[in-house]
Steps between C-alpha positions, in 0.01 A plus 500: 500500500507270776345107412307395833544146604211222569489304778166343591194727450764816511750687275743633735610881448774705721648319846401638757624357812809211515583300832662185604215274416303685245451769231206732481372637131236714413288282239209558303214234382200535355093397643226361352378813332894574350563804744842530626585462830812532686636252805816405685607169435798379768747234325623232671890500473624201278699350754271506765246328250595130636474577889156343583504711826525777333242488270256358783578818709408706182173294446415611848540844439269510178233282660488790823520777316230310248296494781511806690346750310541860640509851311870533654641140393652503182237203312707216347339324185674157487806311573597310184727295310594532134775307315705423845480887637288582799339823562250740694272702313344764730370847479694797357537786781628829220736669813800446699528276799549658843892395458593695229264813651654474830844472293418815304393653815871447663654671153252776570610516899133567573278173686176454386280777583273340814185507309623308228673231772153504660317379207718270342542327857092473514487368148697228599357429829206458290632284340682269750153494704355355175707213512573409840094463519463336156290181486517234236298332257344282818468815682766439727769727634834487301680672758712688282827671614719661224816506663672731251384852600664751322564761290591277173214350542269769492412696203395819444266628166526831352097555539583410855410122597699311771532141395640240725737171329690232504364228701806276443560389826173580645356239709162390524312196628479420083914487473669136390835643633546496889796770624646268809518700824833681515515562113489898418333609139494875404656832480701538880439885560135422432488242732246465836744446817322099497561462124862564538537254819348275261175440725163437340303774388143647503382824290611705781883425316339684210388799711881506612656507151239762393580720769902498339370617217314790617811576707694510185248725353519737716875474579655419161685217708378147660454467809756264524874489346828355550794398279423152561237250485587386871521777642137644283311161659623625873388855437148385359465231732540780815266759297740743604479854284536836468213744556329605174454891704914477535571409138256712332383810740136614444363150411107506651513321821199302435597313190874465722281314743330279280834399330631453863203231571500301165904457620490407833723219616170296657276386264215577761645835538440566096193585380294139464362499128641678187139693450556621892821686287303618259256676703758674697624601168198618350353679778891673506431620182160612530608752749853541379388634086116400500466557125799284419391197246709270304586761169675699733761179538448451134607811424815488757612199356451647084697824611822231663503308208372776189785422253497112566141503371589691204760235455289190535235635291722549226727126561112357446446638210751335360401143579340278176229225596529228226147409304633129475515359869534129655172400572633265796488717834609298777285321783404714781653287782196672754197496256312274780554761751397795277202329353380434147393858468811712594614808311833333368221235297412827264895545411624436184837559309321564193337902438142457301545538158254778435699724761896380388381476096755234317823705545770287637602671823334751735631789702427441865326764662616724785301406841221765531504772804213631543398821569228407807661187757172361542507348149756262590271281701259462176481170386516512122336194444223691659135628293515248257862501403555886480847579517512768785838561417441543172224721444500792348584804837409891523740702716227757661685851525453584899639846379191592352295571802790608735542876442787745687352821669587676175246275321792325320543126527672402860861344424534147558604384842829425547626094357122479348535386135311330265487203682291622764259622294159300506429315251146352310492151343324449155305167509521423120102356482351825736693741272338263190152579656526813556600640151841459494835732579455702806551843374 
């Protein structure tokens, strides 16, 4: 068994993601009610702890992504201090970012399949529309640019959800640290032609990156690569590439072209708003596989990664939650921005008593995948506390009203499995009224 450790409001479980300026752990914590839930929490590096820039930029990023709240931005709960250690709690996406899919894709030798690209590229023009029109608290614009398009920073779900994140060096009309002209921040090969001269930028930067990342999808390669960083800044600065058509024969022209717009050299040559992107996507899609919805990624993404699941689910399991935790959690260093009311207010360290009993450690639970995608929007704070996630399921048999032409039951389609089965939730107090067990 695996002892989780506390820090703030959390016990941290496996890491998950490690870079130069921060570590990434899945972490559980507990609400009001003593349900369970699962979040990220990024950890500040020790040594980067004491640089007051740093730390500022990092502020920024919680108070934007505090503020823009979008069904494809990952949500982030607080950014807090606890005994000299600085952190980001936000919302746990259960998948892969695009990264380590487009990475898998490359060991495969096989791009992503365009319908897939398609989707994933809407999500996330979604979600960059979102916050380049976000308003704050006084109902002014924020003018949000995110500046760090790309496919780390987008993450995946195994039900299907595209969630947009890390707004570290995002700017926005809200942001205490001012990048002087000339002064380049982000991934290069992601880069708009005016963010790699150094020039300032509107959202139509962000249109640029996203385009490289639909490239790559449908490619397996950037857009733009060289063995050095010099020579990368030239080639994205000229937006000179090859054809997607001459790389990967058969690619539909029409999602080609859109890819072609959202990287054009001229920003007035691009398309002018991320949603403009997402339109052309959608309306791709519609006529390219009109019946394709999001468990159709979720189960692309499940069949890449089938025995890391298996694996995860099982390193989870292993993880112990003390009963005996430090009841001081850290200041939330952007409460004022979140207001007195915010979800990270209902988290505690501590499980209730009448759900953990008095033993002296608890096994952390696996994250739940369910079986229908649209469950993962639920709030389970929702109907009076019920814990959607939770509840007592049914998996309804679709087999028993499909029949073959020799009256037996119809095989499954192929990759269908009991995920993809719908399911029905058991509210505890309408099961109560009604008599008890379903039968």
């Amino acid at each position: 068994m695996r002892r989780a450790q506390q820090l703030g409001r959390y016990h941290l479980l496996d890491r998950i993601a490690f870079g130069g300026m921060a570590e990434i752990y899945r972490a559980k914590t507990f609400d009001s009610y003593g349900h369970a839930h699962l979040v990220a929490v990024k950890r500040v590096l020790a040594h980067l702890a004491e640089d007051d820039d740093f730390i500022q930029m990092l502020v920024d990023e919680a108070k934007i992504a505090g503020l823009v709240r979008h069904y494809n931005i990952a949500r982030v709960y607080e950014f807090a201090r606890a005994h000299g250690e600085y952190f980001i709690a936000m919302e746990h996406v259960d998948g892969k970012d695009l990264r380590t899919i487009l990475e898998r894709c490359r060991q495969h030798k096989r791009p992503m399949p365009a319908q897939h690209a398609a989707h994933v590229a809407a999500e996330l023009a979604s979600a960059l529309h979102a916050a380049h029109v976000a308003l704050d608290h006084q109902g002014k614009p924020m003018q949000v640019v995110h500046r760090d398009v790309s496919p780390s920073n987008v993450i995946c779900s195994y039900t299907g959800e595209v969630k947009l994140c890390d707004f570290g060096i995002a700017k926005a009309t809200l942001s205490n640290v001012h990048t002087k002209t000339g002064v380049i921040k982000g991934k290069v090969k992601y880069m708009s032609p005016e963010q790699a001269l150094g020039r300032k930028l509107d959202h139509r930067s962000d249109v640029f990156s996203l385009g490289s990342c639909l490239y790559e999808m449908l490619t397996r390669v950037p857009p733009f690569t060289a063995t050095n960083e010099l020579d990368l800044l030239i080639k994205v600065r000229d937006a000179q590439y090859r054809p997607i058509s001459e790389l990967v024969p058969g690619v539909p022209p029409e999602i080609e072209e859109i890819c072609d717009t959202c990287l054009a050299r001229s920003r007035s040559r691009r398309y002018q708003s991320a949603d403009e992107v997402a339109q052309a996507l959608k309306g791709f899609l519609s006529r390219y596989m009109p019946r394709y919805s999001r468990s159709h990624l979720g189960r692309y993404v499940r069949k890449l990664f089938a025995a890391e699941i298996e694996k995860e689910l099982r390193m989870l399991e292993e993880y112990v939650v003390d009963a005996a935790v430090d009841e001081d959690v850290g200041e939330n260093l952007i409460a004022n921005v979140l207001g007195p009311r915010a979800e990270y207010s209902t988290f505690s360290p501590k499980p209730a008593p009448d759900r953990e009993g008095s033993s002296a450690s608890q096994t952390a639970a696996p994250p739940a995948r369910p079986a229908d995608p649209s469950a993962d929007t639920a709030d389970s704070s929702a109907d009076g506390g019920f814990d959607l996630h939770g509840a007592q399921t049914l998996i309804l048999d679709k087999e028993r009203g499909r029949r073959g032409q020799d009256g037996a039951p119809a095989p499954p389609d192929e990759g269908e499995s009991i995920h993809d089965e719908p399911t029905l939730i058991i509210h505890p107090e309408r099961r109560a009224r009604r008599g008890g067990d379903p039968g």
